[in-house]
C-alpha positions as CSV (number, residue, x, y, z in Angstrom):
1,X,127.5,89.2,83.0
2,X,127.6,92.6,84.0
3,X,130.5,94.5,85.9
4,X,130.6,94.6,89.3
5,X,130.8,98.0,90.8
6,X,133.9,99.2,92.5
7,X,133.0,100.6,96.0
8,X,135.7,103.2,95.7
9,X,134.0,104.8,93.0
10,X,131.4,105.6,94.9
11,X,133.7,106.9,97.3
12,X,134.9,108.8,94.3
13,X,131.4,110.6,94.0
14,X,131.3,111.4,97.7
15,X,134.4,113.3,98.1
16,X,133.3,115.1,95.0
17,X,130.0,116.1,95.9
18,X,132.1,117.2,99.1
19,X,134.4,119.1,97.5
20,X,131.7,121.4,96.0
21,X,130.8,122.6,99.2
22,X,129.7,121.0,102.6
23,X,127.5,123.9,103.6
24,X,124.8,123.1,100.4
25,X,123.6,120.3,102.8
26,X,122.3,122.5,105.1
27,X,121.2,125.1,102.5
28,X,119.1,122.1,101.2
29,X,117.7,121.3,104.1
30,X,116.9,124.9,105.3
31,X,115.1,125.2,102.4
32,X,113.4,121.9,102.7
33,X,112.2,122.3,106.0
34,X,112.0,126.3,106.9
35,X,110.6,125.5,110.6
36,X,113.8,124.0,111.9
37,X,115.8,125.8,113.7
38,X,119.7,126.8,112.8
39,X,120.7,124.6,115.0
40,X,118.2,121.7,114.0
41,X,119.5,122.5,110.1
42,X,123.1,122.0,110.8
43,X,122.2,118.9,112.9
44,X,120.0,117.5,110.4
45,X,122.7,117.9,107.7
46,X,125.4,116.8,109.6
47,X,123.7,113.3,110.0
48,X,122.7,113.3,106.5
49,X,126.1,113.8,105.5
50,X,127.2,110.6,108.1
51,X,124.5,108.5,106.2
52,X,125.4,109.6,102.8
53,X,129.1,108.8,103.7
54,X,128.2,105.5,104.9
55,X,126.8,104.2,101.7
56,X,129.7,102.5,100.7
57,X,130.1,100.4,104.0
58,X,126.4,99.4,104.1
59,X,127.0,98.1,100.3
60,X,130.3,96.1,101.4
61,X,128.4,94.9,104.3
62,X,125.4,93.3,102.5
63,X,127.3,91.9,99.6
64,X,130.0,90.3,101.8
65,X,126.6,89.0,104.0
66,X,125.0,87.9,101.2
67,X,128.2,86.2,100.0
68,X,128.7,84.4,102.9
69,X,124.7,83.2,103.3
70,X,125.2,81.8,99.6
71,X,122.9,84.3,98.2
72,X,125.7,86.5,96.2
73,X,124.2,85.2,93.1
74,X,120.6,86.9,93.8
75,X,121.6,89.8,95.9
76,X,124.6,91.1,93.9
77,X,122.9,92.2,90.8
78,X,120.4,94.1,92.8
79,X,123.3,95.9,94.4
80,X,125.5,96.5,91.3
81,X,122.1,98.0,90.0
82,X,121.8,100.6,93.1
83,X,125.2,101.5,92.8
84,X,125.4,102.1,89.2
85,X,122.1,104.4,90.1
86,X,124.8,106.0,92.3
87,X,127.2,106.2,90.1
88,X,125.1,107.8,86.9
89,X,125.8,111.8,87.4
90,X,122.4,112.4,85.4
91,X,119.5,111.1,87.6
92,X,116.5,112.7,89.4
93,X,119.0,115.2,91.6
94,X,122.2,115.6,89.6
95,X,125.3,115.5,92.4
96,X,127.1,117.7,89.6
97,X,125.2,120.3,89.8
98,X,123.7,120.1,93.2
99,X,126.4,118.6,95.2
100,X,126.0,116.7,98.2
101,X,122.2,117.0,98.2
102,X,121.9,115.8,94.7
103,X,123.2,112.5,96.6
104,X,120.6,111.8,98.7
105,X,117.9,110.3,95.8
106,X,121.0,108.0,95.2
107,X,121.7,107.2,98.9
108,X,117.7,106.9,99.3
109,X,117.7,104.3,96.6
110,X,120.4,102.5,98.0
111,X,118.9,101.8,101.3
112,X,115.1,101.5,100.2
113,X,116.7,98.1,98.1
114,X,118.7,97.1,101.0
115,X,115.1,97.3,102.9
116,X,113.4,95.1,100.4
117,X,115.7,92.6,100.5
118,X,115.7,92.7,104.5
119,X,112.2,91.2,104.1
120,X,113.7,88.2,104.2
121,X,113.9,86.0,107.0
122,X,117.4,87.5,108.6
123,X,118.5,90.9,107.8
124,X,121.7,91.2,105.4
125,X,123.2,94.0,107.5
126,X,122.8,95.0,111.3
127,X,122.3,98.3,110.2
128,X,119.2,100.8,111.1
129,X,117.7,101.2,107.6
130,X,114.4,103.1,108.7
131,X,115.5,105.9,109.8
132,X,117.6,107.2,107.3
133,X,115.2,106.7,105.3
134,X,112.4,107.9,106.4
135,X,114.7,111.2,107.2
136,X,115.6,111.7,103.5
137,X,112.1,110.6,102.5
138,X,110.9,113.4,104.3
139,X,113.7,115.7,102.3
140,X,113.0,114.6,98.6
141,X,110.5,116.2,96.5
142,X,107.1,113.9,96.5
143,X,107.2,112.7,93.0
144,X,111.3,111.8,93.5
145,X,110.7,110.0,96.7
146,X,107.6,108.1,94.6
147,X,110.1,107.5,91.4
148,X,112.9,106.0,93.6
149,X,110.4,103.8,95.8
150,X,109.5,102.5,91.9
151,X,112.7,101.3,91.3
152,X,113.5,99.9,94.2
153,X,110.4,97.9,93.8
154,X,111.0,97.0,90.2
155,X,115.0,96.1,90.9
156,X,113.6,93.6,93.6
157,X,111.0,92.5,91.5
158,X,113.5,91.2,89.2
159,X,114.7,88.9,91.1
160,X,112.0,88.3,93.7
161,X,111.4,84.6,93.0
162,X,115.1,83.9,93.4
163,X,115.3,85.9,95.9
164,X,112.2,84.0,97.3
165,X,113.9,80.4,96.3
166,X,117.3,80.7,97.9
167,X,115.9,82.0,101.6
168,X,113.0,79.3,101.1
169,X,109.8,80.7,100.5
170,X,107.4,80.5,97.7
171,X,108.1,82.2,94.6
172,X,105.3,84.8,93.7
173,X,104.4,82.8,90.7
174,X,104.0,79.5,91.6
């Protein structure tokens, strides 16, 4: 059985990519999005820093829903796999080297799984999930926005027909 991920290291990888310089949000985005306006960039990264910073809650949030809907079993490993996606310092935009903006691919994979496994019939977590993502979608390089949406697919995929089973719908190869 794999090791459940500890929420506080994640934490951990926030205040790090914090500590390198909450300005390279906004230097991200400026260079993202040149139309925007100053005003529109330092809004824009404010937010994204809110959403990156909220990863950790959303995580606890579904887990402990998915606990308490008997569906802990299924949904965990799909979580711990996010995280650990989170947690890995090499990955398509390195938080090491590019601070908080090399968090977003990690924060966008996080909530594109939580979105697959809202197609359920109840949401795990009363949380917006579009537009966050659709607002670092619109940030990440094509082919890293295409990659992540990949593995979000295939860590669903790998557990679909539970998934599928334990909220009462046909598994997909029946």
């Amino acid at each position: 059985m794999e090791k459940r991920v500890n929420l506080y290291e994640v934490q951990a990888v926030i205040d790090s990519a914090k500590a390198r310089g909450p300005d390279r949000l906004a230097t991200y985005v400026r260079g993202r999005l040149p139309d925007m306006s100053e005003a529109e960039v330092l809004d824009t990264a404010e937010l994204l820093l809110e959403i990156i910073e909220s990863v950790p809650l959303v995580l606890a949030a579904a887990a402990q829903e998915a606990e308490d809907r008997s569906l802990g079993h299924v949904v965990q490993p799909v979580l711990d796999r996010a995280t650990r996606y989170f947690l890995h310092p090499v990955d398509l935009m390195p938080e090491m080297t590019l601070g908080l903006p090399g968090l977003l691919d990690d924060t966008y994979l996080v909530f594109r799984i939580l979105q697959v496994l809202e197609e359920g019939p109840e949401p795990l977590v009363e949380w917006d999930l579009d537009h966050p993502t659709k607002l670092i979608r619109k940030l990440l390089e094509h082919s890293v926005g295409q990659q992540l949406d990949a593995i979000a697919a295939l860590k669903f995929e790998e557990v679909a027909d539970d998934v599928r089973q334990s909220w009462g719908a046909e598994p997909l190869n029946a």
